[in-house]
Residue frames as a rotation matrix with the C-alpha (Angstrom) as fourth column:
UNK 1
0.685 0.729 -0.013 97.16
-0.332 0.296 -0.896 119.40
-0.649 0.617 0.444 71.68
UNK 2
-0.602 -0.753 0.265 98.67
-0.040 0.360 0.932 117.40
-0.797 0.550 -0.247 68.81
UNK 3
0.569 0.787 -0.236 97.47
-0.283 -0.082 -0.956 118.26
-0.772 0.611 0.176 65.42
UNK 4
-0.627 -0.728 0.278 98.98
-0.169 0.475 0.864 116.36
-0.761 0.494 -0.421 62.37
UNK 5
0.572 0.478 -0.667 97.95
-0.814 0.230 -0.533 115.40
-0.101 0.848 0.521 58.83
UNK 6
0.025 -0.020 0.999 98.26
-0.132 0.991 0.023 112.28
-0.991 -0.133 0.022 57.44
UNK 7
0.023 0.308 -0.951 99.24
-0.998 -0.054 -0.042 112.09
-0.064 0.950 0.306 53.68
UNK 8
-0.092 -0.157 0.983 98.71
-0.200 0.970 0.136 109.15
-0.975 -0.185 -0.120 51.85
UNK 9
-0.230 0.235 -0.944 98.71
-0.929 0.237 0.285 107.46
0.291 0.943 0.164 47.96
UNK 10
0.212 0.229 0.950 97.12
-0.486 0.868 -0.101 104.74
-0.848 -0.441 0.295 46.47
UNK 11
-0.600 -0.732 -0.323 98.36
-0.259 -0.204 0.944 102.71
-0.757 0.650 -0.067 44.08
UNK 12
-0.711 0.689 0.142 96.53
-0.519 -0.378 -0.766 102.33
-0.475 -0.618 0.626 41.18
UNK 13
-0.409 0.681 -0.607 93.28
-0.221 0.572 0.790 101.02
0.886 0.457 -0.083 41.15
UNK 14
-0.561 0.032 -0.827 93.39
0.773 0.378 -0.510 100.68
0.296 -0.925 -0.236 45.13
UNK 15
-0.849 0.155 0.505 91.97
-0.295 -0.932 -0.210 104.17
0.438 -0.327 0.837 45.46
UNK 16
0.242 0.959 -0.151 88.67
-0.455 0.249 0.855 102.77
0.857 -0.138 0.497 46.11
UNK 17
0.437 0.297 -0.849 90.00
0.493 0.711 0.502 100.45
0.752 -0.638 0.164 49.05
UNK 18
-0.805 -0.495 -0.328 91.99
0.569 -0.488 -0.661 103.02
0.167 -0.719 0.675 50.75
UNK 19
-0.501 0.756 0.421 89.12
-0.372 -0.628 0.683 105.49
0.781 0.186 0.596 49.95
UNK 20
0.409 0.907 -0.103 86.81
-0.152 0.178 0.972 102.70
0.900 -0.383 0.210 52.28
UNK 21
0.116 -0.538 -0.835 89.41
0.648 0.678 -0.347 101.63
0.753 -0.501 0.428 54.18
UNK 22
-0.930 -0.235 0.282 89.76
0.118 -0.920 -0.375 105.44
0.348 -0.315 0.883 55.80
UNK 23
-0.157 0.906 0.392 86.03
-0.885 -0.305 0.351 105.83
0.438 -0.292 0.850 56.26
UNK 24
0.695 0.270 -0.666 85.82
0.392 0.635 0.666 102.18
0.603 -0.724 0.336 58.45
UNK 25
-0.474 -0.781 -0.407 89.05
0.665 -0.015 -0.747 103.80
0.577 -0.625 0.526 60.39
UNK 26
-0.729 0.142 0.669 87.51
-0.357 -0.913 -0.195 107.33
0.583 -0.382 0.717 61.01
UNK 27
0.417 0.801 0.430 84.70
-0.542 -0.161 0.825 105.97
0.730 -0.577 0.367 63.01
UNK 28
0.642 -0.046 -0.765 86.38
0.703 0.433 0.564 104.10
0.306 -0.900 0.310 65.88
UNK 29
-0.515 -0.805 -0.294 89.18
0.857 -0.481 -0.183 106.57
0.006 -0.346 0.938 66.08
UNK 30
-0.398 0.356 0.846 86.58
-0.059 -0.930 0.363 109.31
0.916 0.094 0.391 66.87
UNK 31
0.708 0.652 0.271 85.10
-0.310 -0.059 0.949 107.54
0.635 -0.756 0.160 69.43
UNK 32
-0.193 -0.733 -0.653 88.90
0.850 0.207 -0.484 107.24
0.490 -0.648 0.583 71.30
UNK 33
0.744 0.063 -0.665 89.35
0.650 -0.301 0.698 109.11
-0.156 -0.951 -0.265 74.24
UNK 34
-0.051 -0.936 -0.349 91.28
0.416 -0.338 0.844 112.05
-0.908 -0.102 0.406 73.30
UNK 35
-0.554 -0.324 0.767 90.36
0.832 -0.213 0.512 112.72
-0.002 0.922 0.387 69.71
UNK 36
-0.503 0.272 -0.820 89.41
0.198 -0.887 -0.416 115.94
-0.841 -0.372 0.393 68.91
UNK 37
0.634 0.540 -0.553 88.86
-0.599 -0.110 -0.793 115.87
-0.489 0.834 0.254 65.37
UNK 38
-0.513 -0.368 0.776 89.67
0.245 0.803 0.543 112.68
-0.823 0.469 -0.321 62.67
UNK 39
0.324 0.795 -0.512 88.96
-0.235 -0.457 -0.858 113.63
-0.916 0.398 0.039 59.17
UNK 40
-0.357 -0.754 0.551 89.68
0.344 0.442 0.828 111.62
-0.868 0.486 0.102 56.34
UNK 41
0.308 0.574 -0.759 89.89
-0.118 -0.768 -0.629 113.32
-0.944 0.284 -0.169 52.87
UNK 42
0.161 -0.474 0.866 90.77
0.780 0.598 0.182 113.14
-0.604 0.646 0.466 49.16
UNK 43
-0.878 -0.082 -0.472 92.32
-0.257 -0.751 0.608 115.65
-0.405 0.655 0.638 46.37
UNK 44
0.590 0.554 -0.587 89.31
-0.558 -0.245 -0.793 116.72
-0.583 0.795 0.165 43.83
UNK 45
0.455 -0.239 -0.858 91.84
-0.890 -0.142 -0.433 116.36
-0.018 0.961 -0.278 40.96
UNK 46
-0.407 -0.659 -0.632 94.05
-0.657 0.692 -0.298 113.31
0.634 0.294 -0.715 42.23
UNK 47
0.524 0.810 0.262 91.55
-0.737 0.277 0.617 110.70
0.427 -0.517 0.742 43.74
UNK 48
0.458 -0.641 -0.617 95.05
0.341 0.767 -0.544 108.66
0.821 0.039 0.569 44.70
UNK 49
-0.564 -0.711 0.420 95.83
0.000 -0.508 -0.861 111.29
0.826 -0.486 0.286 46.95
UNK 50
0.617 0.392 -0.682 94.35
0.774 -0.148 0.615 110.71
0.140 -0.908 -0.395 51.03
UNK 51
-0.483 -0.392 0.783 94.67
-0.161 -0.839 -0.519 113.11
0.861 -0.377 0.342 53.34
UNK 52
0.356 0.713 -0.604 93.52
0.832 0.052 0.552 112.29
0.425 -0.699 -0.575 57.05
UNK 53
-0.167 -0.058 0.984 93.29
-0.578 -0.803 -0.145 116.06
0.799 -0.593 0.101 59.66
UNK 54
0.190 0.054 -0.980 93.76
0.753 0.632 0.181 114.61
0.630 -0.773 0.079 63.15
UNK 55
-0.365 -0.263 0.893 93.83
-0.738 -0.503 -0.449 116.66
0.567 -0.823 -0.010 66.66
UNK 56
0.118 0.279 -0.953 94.42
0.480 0.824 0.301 114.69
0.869 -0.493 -0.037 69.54
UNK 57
0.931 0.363 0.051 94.36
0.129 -0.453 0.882 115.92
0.343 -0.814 -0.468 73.04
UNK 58
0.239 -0.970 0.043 98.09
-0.849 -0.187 0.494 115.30
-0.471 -0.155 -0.868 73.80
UNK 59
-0.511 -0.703 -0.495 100.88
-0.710 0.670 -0.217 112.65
0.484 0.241 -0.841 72.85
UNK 60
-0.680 0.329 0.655 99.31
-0.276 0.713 -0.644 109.63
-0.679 -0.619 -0.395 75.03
UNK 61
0.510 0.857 0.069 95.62
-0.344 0.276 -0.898 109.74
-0.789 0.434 0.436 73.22
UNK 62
0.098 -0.731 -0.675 98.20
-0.989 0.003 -0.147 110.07
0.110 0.682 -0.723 69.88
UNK 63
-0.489 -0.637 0.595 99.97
-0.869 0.417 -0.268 106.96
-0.078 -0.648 -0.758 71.07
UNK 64
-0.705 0.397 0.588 97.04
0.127 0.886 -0.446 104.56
-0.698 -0.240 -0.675 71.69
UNK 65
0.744 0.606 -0.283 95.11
-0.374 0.026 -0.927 105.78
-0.554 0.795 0.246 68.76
UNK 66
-0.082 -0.620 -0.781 98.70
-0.950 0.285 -0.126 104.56
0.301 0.731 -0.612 66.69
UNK 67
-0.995 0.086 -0.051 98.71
0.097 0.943 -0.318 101.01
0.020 -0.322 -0.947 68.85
UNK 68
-0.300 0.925 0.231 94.92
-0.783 -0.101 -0.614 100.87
-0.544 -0.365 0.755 68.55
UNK 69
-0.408 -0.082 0.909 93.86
0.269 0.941 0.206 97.60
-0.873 0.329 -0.361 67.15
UNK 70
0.765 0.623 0.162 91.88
0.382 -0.236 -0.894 99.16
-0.518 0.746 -0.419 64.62
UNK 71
0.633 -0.402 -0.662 94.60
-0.690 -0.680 -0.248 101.27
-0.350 0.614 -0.708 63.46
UNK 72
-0.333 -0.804 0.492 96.75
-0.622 0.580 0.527 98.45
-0.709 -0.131 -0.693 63.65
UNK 73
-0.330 0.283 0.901 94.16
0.714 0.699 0.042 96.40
-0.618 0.657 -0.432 60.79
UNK 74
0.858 0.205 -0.472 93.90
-0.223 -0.678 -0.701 99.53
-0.463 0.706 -0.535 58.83
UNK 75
0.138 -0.987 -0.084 97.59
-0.833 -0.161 0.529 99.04
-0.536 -0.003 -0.844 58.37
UNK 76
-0.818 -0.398 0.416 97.71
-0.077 0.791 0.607 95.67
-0.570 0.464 -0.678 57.24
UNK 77
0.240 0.726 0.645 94.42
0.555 0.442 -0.704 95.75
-0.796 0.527 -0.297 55.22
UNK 78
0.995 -0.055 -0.088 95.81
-0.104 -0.468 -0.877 98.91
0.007 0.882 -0.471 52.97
UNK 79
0.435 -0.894 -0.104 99.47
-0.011 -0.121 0.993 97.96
-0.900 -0.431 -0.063 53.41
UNK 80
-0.647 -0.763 -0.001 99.78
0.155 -0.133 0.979 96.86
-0.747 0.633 0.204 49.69
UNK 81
-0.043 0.953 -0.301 97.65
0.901 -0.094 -0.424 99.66
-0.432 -0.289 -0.854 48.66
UNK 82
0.629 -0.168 -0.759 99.42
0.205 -0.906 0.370 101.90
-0.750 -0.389 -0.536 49.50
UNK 83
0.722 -0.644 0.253 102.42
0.477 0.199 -0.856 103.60
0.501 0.739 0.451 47.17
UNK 84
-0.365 -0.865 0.345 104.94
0.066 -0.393 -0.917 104.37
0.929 -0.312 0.201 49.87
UNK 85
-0.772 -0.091 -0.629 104.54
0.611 0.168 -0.774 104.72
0.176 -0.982 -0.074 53.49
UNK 86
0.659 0.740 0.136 102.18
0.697 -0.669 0.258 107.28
0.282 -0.076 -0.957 55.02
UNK 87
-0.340 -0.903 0.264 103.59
0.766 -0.429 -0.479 110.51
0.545 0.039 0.837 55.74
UNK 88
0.464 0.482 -0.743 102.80
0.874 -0.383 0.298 112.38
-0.141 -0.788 -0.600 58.96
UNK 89
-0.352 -0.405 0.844 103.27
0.215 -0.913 -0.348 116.31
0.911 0.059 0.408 58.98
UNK 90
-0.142 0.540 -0.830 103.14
0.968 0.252 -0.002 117.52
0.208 -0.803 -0.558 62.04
UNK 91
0.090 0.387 0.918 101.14
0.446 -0.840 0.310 121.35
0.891 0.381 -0.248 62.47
UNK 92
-0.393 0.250 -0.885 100.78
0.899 -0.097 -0.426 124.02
-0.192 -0.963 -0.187 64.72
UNK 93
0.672 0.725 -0.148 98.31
0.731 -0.682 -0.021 126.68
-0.116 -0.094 -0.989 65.13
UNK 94
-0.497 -0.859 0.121 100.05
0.788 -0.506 -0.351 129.95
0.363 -0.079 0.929 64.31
């Protein structure tokens, strides 16, 4: 399994298009082969702050869910959106 978070900021005023922009992503990238769970979220207190919870089955599913065309026009639709890159943590289960 690969489980990872996904942090993200918007900058602001964008909060709203990242905000939709996450909830048109999460539904095709559930229905990939391989996802286990895709859960995009926001802080309570800082509505600038995303957060997406991802488990994929292994590295492959991973993989083609990053080259996935969708993910690939999420990218360029919140690119200057965004305030810095995304930032992947990867987790494990202790």
């Amino acid at each position: 399994m690969v489980k990872l978070v996904a942090f993200l900021k918007a900058k602001p005023g964008q909060e709203a298009l990242v905000t939709q922009a996450l909830r048109d992503l999460a539904v095709p990238s559930k229905a990939e082969p391989g996802c286990v769970m895709y859960v995009p979220c926001r802080s309570k207190s800082e509505p600038a702050k995303l957060v997406v919870i991802e488990e994929w089955a292994d590295h492959c599913a991973f993989d083609a869910h990053a080259a996935s065309p969708h993910f690939q026009e999420f990218l360029t639709r919140v690119g200057g959106a965004l305030d810095g890159d995304p930032e992947l943590e990867f987790i494990e289960v202790l």
